[in-house]
N, C-alpha and C positions, 0 to 999 in steps of 0.2 A: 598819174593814171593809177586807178588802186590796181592790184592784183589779186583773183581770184581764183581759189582753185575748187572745184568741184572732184570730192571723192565719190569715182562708181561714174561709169559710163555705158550703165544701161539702159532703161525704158526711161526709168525718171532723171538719174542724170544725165544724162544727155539732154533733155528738155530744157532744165535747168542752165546747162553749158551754153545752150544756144539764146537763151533767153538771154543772156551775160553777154555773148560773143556779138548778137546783133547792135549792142551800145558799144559804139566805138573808143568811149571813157573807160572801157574795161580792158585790160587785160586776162583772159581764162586761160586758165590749166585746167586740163581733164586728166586725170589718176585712175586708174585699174588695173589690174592683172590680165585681162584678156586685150590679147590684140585685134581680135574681130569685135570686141565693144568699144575699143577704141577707134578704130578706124571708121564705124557707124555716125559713131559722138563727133568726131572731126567732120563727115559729110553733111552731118543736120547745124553743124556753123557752120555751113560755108568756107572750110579752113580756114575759121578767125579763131582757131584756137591754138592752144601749145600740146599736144598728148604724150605722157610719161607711162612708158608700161612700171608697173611696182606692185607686190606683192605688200596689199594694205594693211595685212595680218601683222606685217614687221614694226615694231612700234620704230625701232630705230628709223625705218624707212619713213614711217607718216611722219615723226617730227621732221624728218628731214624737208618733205615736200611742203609744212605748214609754216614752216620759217620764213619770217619777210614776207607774207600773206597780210592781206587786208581783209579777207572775207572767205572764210573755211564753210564749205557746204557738204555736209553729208548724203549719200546717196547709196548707201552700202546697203548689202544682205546683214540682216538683224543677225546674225553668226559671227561675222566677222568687225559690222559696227560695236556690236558690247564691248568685242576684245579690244577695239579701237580707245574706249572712255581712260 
């Protein structure tokens, strides 16, 4: 089953997550810093998802979530995606 994790669990991630979580060959992670965008993101999959609160900003933090990933999705504030690259 691949794994995927969608960073940013707001308007668009979240769409994305669910779009993921509704094939049941996927495994999703949702990643953000707020716990009221996550918990949104988990309701529009139907809790077919995984949600990790983390401050994205942390590089140490993103490698950590992107390891052992099969399919890394962006969905971040252009602020905090740059610092992501």
């Amino acid at each position: 089953m691949p794994n995927v994790v969608v960073l940013g669990a707001g308007m668009v991630g979240s769409v994305i997550a669910a779009d993921f979580a509704r094939d049941p060959a996927y495994s999703v992670t949702i990643a953000d810093g707020r716990d009221a965008n996550l918990a949104n993101a988990l309701k529009r999959c139907g809790g077919k998802a995984k949600v990790v609160q983390a401050d994205l900003s942390n590089r140490a933090k993103l490698q950590e979530l992107i390891r052992g990933q099969d399919l890394v999705l962006g969905a971040l504030a252009s602020a905090i995606a740059y610092n992501a690259l």
